[in-house]
Each structure stands twice: as structure tokens, then as C-alpha cells.
HTML snippet that shows the backbone in 3Dmol.js (N, CA, C, O; Angstrom):
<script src="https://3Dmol.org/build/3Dmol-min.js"></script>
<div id="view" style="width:600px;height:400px;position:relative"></div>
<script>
const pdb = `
ATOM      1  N   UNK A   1      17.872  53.886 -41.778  1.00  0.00           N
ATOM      2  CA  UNK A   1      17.217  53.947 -43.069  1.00  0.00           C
ATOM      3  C   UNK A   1      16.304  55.160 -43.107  1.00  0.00           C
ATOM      4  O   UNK A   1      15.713  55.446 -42.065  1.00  0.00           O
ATOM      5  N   UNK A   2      16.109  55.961 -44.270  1.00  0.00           N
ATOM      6  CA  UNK A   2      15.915  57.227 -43.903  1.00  0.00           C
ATOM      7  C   UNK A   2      13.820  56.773 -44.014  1.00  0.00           C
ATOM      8  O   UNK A   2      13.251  55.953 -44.734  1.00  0.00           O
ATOM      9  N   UNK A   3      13.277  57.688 -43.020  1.00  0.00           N
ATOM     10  CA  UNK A   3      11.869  57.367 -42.916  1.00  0.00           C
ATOM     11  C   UNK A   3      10.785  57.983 -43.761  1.00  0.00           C
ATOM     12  O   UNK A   3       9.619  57.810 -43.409  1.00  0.00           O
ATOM     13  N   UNK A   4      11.096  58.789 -45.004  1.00  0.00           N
ATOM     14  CA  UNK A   4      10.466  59.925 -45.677  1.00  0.00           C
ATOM     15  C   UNK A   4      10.032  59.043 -47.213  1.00  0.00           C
ATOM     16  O   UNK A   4       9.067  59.204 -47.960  1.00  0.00           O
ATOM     17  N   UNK A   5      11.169  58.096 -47.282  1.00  0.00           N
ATOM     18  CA  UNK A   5      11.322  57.027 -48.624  1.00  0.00           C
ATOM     19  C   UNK A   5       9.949  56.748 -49.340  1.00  0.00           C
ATOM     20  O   UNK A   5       9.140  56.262 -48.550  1.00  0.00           O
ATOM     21  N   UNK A   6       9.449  56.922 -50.641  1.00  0.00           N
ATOM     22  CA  UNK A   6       8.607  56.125 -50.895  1.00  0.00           C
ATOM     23  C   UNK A   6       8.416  54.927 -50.718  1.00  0.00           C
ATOM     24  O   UNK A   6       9.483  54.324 -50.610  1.00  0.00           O
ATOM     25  N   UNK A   7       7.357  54.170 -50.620  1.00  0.00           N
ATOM     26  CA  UNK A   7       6.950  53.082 -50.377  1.00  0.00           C
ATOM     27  C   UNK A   7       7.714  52.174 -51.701  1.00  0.00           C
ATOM     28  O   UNK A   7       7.468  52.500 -52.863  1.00  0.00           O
ATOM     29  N   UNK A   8       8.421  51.303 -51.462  1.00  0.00           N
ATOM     30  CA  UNK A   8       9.196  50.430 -52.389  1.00  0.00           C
ATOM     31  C   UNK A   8       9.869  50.745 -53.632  1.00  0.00           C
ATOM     32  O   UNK A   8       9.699  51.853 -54.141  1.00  0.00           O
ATOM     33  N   UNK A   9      10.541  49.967 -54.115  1.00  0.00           N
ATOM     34  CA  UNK A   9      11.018  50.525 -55.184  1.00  0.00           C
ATOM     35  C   UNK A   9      10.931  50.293 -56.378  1.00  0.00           C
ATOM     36  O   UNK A   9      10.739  49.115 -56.678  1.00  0.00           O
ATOM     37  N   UNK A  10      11.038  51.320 -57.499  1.00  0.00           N
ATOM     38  CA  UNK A  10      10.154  51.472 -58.763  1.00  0.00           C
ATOM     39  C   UNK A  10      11.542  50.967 -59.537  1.00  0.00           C
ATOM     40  O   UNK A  10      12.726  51.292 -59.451  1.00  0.00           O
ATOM     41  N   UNK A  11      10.519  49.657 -60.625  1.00  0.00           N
ATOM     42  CA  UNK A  11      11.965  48.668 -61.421  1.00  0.00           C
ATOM     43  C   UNK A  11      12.118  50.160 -62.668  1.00  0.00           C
ATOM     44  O   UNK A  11      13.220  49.974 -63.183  1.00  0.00           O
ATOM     45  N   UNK A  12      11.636  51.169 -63.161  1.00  0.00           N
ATOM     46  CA  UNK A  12      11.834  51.892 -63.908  1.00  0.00           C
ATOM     47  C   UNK A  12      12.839  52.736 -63.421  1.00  0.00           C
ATOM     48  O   UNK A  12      12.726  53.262 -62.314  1.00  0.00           O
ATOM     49  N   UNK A  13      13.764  52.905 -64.106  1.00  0.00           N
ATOM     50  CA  UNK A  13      15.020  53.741 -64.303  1.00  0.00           C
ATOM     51  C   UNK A  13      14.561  55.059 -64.260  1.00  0.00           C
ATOM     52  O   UNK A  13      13.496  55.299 -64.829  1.00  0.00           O
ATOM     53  N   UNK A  14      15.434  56.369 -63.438  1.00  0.00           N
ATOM     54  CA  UNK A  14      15.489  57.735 -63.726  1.00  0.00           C
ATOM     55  C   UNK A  14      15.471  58.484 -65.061  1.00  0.00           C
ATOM     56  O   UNK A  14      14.998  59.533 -65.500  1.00  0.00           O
ATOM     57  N   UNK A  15      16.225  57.431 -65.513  1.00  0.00           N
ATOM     58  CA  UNK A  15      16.558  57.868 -66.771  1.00  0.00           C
ATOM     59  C   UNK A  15      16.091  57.232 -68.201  1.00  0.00           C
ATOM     60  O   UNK A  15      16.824  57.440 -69.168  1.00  0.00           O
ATOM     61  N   UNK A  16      15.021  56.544 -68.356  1.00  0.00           N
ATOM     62  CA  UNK A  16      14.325  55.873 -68.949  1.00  0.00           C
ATOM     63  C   UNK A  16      13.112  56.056 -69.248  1.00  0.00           C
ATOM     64  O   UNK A  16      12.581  55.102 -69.817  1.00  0.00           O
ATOM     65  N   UNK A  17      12.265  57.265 -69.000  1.00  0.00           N
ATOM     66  CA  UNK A  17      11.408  57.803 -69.505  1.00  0.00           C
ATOM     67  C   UNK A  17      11.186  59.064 -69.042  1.00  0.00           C
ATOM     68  O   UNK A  17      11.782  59.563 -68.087  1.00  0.00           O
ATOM     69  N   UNK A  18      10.118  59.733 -69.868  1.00  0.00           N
ATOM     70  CA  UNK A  18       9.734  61.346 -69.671  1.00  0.00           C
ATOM     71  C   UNK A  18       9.312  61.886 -68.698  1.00  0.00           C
ATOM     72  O   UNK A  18       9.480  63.101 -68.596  1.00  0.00           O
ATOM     73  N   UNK A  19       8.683  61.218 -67.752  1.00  0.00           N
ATOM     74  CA  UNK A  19       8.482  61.612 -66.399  1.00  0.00           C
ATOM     75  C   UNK A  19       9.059  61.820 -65.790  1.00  0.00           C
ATOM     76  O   UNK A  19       8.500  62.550 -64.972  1.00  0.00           O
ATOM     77  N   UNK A  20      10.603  61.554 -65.403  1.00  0.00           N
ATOM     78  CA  UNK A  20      11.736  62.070 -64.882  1.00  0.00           C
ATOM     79  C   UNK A  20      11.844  63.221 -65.303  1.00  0.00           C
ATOM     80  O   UNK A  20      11.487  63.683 -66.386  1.00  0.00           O
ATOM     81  N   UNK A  21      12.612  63.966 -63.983  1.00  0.00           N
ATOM     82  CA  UNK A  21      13.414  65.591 -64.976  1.00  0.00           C
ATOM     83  C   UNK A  21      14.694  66.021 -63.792  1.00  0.00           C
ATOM     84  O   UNK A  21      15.046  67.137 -63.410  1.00  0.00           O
ATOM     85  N   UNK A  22      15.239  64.551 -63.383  1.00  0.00           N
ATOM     86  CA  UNK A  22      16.512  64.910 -62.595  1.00  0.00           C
ATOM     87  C   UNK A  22      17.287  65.651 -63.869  1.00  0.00           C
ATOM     88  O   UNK A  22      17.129  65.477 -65.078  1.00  0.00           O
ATOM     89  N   UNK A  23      18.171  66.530 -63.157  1.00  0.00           N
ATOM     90  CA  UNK A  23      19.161  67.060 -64.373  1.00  0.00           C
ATOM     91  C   UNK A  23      20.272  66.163 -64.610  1.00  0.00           C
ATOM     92  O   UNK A  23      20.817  65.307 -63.913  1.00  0.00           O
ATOM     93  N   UNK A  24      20.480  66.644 -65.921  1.00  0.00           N
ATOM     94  CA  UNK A  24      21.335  65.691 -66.912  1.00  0.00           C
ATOM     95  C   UNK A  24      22.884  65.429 -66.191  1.00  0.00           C
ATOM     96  O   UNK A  24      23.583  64.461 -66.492  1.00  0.00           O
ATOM     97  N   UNK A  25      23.288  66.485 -65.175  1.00  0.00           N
ATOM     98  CA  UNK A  25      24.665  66.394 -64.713  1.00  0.00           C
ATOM     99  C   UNK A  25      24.534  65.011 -63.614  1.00  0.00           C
ATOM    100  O   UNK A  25      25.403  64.524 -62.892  1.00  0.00           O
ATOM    101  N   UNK A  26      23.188  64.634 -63.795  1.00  0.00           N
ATOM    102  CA  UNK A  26      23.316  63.767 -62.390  1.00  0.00           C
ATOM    103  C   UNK A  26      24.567  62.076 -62.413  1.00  0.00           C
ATOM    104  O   UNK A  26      24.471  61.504 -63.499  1.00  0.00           O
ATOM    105  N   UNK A  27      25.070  61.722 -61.916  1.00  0.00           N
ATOM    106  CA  UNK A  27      25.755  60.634 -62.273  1.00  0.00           C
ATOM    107  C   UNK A  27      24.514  59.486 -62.490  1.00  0.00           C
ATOM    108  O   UNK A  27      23.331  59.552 -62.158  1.00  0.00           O
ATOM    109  N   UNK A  28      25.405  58.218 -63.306  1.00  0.00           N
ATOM    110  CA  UNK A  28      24.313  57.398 -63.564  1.00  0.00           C
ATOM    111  C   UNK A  28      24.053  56.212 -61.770  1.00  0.00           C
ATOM    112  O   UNK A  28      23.174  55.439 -61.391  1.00  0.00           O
ATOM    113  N   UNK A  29      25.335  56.698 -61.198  1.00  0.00           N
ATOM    114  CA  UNK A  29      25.134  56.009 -59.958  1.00  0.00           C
ATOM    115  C   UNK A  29      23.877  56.683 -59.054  1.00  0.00           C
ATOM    116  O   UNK A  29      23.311  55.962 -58.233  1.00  0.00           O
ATOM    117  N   UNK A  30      23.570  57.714 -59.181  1.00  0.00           N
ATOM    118  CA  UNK A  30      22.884  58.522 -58.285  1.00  0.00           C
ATOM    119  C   UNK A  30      21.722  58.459 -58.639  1.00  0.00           C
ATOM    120  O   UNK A  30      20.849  58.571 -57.778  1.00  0.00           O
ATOM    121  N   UNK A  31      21.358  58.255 -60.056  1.00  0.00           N
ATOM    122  CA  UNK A  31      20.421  58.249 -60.798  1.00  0.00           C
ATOM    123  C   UNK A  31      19.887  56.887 -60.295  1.00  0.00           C
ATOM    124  O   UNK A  31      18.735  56.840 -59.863  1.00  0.00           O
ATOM    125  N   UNK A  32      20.630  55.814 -60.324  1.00  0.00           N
ATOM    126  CA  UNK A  32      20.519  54.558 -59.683  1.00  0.00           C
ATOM    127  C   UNK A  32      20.101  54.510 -58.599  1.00  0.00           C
ATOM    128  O   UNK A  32      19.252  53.646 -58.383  1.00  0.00           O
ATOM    129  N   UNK A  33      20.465  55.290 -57.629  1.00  0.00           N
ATOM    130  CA  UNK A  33      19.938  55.107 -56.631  1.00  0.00           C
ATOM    131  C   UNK A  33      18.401  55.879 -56.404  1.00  0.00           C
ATOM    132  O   UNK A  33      17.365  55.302 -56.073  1.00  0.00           O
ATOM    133  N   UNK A  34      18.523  56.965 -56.608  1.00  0.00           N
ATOM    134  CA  UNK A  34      16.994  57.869 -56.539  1.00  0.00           C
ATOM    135  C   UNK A  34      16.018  56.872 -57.226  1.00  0.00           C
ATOM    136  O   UNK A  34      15.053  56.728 -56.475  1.00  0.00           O
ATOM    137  N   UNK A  35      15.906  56.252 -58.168  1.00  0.00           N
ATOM    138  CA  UNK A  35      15.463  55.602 -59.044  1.00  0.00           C
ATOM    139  C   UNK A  35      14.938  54.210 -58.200  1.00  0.00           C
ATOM    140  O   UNK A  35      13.890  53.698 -58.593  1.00  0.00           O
ATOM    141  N   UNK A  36      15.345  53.863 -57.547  1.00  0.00           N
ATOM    142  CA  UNK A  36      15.849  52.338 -56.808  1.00  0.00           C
ATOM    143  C   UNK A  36      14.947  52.862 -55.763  1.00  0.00           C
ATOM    144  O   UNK A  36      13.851  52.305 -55.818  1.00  0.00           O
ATOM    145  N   UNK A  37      15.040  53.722 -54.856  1.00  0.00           N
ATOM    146  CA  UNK A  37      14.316  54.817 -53.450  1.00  0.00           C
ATOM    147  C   UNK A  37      12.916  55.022 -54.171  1.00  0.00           C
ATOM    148  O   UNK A  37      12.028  54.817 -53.345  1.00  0.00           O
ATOM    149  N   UNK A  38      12.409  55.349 -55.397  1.00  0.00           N
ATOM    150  CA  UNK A  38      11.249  55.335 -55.685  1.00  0.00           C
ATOM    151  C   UNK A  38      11.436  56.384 -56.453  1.00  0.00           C
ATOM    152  O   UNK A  38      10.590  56.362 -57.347  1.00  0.00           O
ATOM    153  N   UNK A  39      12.381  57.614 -56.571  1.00  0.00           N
ATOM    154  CA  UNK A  39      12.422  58.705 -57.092  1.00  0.00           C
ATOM    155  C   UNK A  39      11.951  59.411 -58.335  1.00  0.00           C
ATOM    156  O   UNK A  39      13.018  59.783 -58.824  1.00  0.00           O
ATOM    157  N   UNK A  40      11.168  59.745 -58.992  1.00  0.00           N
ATOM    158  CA  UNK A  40      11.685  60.044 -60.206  1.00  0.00           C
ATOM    159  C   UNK A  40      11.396  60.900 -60.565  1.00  0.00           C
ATOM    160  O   UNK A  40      11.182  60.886 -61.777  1.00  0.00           O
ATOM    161  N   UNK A  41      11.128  62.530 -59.672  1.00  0.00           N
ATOM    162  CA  UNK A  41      10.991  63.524 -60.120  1.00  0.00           C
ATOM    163  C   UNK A  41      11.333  64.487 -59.039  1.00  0.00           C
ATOM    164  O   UNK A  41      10.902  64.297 -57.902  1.00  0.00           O
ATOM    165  N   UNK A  42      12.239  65.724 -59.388  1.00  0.00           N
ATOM    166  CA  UNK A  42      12.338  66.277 -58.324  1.00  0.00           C
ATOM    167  C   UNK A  42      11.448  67.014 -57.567  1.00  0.00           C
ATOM    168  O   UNK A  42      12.085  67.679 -56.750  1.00  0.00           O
ATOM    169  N   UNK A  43      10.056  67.219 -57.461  1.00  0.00           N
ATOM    170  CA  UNK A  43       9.390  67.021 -56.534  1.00  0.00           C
ATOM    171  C   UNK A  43       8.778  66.158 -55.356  1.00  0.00           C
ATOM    172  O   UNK A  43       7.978  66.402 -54.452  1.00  0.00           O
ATOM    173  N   UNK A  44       9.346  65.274 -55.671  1.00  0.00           N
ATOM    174  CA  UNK A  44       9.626  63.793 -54.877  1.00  0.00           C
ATOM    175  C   UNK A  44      10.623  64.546 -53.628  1.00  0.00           C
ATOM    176  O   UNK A  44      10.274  64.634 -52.451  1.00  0.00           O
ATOM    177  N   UNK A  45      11.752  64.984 -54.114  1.00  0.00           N
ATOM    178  CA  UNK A  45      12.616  65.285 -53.018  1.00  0.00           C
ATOM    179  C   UNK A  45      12.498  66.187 -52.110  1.00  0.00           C
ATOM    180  O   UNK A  45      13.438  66.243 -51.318  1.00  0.00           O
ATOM    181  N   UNK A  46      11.400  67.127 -51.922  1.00  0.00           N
ATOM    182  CA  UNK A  46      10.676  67.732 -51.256  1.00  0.00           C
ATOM    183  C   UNK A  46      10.344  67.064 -49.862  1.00  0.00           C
ATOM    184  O   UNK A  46      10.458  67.549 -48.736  1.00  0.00           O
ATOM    185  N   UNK A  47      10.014  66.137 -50.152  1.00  0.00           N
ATOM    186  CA  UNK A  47       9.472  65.206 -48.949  1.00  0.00           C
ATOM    187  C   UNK A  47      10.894  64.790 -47.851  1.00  0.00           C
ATOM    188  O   UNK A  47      10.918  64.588 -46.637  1.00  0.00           O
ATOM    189  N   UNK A  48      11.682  64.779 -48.593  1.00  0.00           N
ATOM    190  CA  UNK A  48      12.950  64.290 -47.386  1.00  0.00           C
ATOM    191  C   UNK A  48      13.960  65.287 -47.354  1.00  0.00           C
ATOM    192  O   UNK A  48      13.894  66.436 -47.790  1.00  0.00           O
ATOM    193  N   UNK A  49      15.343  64.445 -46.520  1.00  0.00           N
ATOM    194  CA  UNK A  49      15.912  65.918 -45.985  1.00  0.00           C
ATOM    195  C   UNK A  49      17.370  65.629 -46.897  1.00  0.00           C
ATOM    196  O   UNK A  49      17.206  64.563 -47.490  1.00  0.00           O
ATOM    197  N   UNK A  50      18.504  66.116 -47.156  1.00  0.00           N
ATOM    198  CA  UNK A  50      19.586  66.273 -47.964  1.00  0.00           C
ATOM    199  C   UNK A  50      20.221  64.677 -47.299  1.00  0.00           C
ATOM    200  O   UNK A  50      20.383  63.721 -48.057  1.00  0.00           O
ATOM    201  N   UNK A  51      20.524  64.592 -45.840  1.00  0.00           N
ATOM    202  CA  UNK A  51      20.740  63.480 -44.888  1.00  0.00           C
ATOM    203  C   UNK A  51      19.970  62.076 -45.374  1.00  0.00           C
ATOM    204  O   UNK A  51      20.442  60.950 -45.219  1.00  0.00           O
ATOM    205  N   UNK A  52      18.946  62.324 -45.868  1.00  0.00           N
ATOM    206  CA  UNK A  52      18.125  60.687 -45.819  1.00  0.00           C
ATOM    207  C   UNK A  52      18.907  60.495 -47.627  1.00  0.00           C
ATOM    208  O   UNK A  52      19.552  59.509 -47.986  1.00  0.00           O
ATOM    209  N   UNK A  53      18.654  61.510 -48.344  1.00  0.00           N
ATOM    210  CA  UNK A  53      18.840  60.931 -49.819  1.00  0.00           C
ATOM    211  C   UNK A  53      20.370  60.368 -49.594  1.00  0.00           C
ATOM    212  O   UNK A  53      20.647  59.243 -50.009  1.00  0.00           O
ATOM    213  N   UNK A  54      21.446  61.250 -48.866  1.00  0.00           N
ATOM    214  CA  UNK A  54      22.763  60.744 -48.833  1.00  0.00           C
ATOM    215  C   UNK A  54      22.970  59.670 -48.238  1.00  0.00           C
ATOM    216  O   UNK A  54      24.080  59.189 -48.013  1.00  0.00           O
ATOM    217  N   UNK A  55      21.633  59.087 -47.856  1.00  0.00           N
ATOM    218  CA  UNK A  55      21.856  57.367 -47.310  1.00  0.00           C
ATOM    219  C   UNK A  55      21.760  56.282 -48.284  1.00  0.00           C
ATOM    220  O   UNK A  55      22.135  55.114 -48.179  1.00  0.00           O
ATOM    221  N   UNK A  56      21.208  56.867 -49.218  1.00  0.00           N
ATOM    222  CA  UNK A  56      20.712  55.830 -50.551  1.00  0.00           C
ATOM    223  C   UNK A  56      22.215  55.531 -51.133  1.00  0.00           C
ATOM    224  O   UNK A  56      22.861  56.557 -51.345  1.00  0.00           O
ATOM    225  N   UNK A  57      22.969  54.127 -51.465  1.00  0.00           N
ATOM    226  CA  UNK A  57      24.064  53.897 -51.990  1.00  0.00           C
ATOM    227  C   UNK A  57      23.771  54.224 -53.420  1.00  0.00           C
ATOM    228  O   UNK A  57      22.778  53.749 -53.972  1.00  0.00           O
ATOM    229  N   UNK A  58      24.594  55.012 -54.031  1.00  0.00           N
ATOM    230  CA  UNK A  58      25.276  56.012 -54.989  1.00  0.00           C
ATOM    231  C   UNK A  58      25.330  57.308 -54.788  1.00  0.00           C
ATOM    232  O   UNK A  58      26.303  57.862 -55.301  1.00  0.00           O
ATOM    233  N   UNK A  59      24.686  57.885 -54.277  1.00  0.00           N
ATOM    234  CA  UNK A  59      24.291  59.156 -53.594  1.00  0.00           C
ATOM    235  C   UNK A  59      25.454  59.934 -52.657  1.00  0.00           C
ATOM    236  O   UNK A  59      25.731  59.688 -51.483  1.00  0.00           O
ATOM    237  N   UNK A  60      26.003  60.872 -53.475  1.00  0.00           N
ATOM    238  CA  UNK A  60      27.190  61.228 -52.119  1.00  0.00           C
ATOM    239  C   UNK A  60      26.833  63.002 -52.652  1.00  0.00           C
ATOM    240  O   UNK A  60      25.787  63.348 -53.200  1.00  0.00           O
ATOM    241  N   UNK A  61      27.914  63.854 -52.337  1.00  0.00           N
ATOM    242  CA  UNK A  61      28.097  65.259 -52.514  1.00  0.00           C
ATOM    243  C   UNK A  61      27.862  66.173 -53.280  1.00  0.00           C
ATOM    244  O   UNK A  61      27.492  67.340 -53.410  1.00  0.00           O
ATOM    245  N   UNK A  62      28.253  65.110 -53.833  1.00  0.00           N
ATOM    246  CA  UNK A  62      28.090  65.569 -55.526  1.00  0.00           C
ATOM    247  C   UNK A  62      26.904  65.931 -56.240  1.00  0.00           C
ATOM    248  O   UNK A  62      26.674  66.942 -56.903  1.00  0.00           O
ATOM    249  N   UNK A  63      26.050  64.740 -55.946  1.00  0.00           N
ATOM    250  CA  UNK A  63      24.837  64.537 -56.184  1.00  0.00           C
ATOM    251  C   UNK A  63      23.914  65.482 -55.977  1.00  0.00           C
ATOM    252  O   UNK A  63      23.195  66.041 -56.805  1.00  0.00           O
ATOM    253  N   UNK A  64      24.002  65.669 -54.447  1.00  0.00           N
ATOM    254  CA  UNK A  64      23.396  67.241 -53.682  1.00  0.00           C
ATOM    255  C   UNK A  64      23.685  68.426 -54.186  1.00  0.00           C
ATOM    256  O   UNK A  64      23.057  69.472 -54.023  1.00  0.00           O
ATOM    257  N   UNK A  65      24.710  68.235 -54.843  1.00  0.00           N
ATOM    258  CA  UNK A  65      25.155  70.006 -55.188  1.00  0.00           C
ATOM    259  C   UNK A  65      24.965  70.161 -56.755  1.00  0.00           C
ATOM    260  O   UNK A  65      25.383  71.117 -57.408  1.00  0.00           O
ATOM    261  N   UNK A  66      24.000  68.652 -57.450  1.00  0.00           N
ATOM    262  CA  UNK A  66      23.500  68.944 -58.742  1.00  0.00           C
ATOM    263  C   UNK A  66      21.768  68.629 -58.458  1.00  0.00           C
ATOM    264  O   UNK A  66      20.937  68.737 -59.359  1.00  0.00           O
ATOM    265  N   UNK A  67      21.469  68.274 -57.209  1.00  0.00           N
ATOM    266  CA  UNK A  67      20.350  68.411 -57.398  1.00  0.00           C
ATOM    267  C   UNK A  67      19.695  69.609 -56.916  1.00  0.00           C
ATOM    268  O   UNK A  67      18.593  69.945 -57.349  1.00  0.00           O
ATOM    269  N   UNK A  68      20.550  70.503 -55.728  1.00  0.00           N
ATOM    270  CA  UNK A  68      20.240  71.862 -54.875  1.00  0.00           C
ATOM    271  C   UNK A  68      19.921  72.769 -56.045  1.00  0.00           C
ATOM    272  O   UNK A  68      18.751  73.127 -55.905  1.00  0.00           O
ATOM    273  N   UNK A  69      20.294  73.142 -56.816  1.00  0.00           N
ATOM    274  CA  UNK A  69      20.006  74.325 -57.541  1.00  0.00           C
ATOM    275  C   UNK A  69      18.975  74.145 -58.801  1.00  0.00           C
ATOM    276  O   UNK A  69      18.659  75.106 -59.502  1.00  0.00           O
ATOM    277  N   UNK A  70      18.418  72.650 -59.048  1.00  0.00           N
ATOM    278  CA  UNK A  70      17.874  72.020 -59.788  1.00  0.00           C
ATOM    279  C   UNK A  70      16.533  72.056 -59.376  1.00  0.00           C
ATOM    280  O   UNK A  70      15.545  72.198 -60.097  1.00  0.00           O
ATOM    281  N   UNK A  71      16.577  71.916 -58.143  1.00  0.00           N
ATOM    282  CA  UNK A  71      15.316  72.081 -57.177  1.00  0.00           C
ATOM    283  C   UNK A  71      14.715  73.538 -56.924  1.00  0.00           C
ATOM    284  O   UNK A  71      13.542  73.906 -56.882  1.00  0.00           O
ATOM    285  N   UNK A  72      16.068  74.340 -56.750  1.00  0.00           N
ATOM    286  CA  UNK A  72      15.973  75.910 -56.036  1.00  0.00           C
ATOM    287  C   UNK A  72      15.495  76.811 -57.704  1.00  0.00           C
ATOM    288  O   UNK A  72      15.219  78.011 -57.713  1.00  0.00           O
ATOM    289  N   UNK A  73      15.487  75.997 -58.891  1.00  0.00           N
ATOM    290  CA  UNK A  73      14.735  76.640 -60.066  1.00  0.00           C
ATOM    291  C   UNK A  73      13.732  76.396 -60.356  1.00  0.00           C
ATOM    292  O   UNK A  73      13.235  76.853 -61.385  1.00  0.00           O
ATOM    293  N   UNK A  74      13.157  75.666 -59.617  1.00  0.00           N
ATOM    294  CA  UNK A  74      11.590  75.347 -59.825  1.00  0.00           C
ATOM    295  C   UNK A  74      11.076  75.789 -58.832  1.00  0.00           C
ATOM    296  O   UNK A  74       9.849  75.692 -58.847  1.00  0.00           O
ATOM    297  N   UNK A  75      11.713  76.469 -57.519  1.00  0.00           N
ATOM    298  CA  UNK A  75      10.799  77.313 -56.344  1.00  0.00           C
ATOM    299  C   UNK A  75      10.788  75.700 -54.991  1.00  0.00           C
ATOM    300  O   UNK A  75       9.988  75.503 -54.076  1.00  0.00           O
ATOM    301  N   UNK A  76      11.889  74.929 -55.379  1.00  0.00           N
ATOM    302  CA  UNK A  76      11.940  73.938 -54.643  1.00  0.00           C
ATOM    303  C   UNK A  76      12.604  73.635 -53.600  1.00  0.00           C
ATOM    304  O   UNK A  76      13.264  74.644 -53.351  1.00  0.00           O
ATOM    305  N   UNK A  77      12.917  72.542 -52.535  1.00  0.00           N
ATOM    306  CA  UNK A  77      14.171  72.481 -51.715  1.00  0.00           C
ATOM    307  C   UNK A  77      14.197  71.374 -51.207  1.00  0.00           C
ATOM    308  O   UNK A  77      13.046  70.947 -51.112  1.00  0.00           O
ATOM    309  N   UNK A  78      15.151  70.478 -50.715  1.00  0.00           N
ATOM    310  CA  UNK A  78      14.878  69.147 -49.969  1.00  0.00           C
ATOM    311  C   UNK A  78      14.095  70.035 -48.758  1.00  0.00           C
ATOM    312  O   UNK A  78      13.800  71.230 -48.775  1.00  0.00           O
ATOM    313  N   UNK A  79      13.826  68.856 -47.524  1.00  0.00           N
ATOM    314  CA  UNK A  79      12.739  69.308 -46.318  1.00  0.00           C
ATOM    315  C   UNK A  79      13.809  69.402 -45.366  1.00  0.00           C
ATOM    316  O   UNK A  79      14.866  68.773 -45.310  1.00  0.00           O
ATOM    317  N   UNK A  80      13.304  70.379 -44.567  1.00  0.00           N
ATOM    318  CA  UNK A  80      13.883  70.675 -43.525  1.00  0.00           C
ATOM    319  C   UNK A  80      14.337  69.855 -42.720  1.00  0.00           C
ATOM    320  O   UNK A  80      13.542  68.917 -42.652  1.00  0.00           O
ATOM    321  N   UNK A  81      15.822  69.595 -41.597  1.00  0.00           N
ATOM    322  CA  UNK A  81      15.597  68.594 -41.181  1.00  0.00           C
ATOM    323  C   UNK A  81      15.056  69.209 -39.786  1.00  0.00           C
ATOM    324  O   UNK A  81      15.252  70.341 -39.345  1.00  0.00           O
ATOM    325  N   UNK A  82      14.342  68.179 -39.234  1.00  0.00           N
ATOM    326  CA  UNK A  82      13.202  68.404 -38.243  1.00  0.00           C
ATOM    327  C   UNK A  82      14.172  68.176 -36.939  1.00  0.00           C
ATOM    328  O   UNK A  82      15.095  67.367 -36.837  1.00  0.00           O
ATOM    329  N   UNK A  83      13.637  69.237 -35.853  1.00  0.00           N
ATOM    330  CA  UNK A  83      14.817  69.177 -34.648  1.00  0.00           C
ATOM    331  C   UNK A  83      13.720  69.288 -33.729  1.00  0.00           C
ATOM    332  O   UNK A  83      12.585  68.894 -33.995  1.00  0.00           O
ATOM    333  N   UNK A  84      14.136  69.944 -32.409  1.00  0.00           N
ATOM    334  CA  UNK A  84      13.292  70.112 -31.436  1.00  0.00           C
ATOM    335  C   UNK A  84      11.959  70.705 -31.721  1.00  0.00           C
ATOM    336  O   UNK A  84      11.981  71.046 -32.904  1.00  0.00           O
ATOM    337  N   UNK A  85      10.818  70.985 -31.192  1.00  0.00           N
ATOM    338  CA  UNK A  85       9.777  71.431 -31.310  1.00  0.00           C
ATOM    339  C   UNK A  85       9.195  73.052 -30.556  1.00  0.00           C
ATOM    340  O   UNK A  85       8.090  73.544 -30.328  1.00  0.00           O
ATOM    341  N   UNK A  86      10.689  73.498 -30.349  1.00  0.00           N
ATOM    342  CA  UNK A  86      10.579  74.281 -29.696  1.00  0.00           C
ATOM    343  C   UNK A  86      12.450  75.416 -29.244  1.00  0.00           C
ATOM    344  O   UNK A  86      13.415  74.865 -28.715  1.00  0.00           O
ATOM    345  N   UNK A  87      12.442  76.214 -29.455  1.00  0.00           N
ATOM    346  CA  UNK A  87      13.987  77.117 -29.343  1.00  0.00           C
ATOM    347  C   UNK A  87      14.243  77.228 -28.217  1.00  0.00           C
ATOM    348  O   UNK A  87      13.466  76.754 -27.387  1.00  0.00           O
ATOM    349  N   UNK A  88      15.186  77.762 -27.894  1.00  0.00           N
ATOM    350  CA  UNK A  88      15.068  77.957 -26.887  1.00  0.00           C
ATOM    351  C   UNK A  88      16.351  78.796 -26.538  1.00  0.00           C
ATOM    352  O   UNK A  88      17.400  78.281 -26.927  1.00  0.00           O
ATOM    353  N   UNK A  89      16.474  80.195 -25.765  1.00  0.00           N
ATOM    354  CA  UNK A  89      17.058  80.895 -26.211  1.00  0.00           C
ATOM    355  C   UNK A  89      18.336  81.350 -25.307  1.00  0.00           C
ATOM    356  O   UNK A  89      19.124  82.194 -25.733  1.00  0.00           O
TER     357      UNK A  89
END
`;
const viewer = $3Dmol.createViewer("view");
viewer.addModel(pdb, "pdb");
viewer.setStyle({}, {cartoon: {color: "spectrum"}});
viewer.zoomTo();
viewer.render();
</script>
């Protein structure tokens, strides 16, 4: 279960009021799910990595490749995913 998740989940829909601003291409399954995870703005997705959101059921490929450039226009990005603490060469 991915560890970045907001704390529980919000009964308000993605798509059900103005505070949201996922883009419109998003499916309503995906929307379902971000929504369900706590989601509802893409600065939210900042906090986790492309891997944790694709754990949320509705959430697949697709999803990522309408939210990546959605994010990357506001100066945004999912988070890095976190590896060793150190390179090594």
C-alpha cells in the first residue's frame, strides 16, 4: 500500500467541485480512484511517486500519461522515487 497517501479518504468526488483541477481527459475510473486516496488537486501528487498512485484501483497508464504533462504545466512532477542514500560509482 503506497506510504505517501493522504490520511483517509475524502467521500467528495474529483469531479464534483471547484477545488479539483485534475484534467478533463482523466477517466472517470481514475478520477475515482485519486478521489477515494484523498486526491483532489494536482498538487497533492507531488507528494508521491508515479508507482504508489498506480496502486490505487482505477489508476493504470493511461492515467499517468494524462496526469504527467498536467503537472509538468504548472512547474510540477510526481516525487522522486527514493533509492539508496548514496551512488556509488
Amino acid at each position: 500500500m503506497p506510504t505517501n497517501l493522504p490520511d483517509g479518504p475524502n467521500k467528495k468526488t474529483a469531479s464534483s467541485g471547484p477545488e479539483s483541477d485534475f484534467p478533463a481527459g482523466l477517466s472517470k475510473p481514475a478520477l475515482r480512484a485519486l478521489a477515494g486516496a484523498g486526491f483532489l488537486r494536482l498538487e497533492q501528487l507531488t507528494r508521491v511517486t508515479e508507482k504508489e498512485i498506480l496502486q490505487l484501483h482505477g489508476m493504470g497508464p493511461k492515467g499517468i500519461e494524462v496526469l504527467r504533462p498536467a503537472l509538468a504545466a504548472k512547474g510540477l512532477s510526481f516525487a522522486e522515487v527514493s533509492g539508496a542514500s548514496g551512488k556509488s560509482s
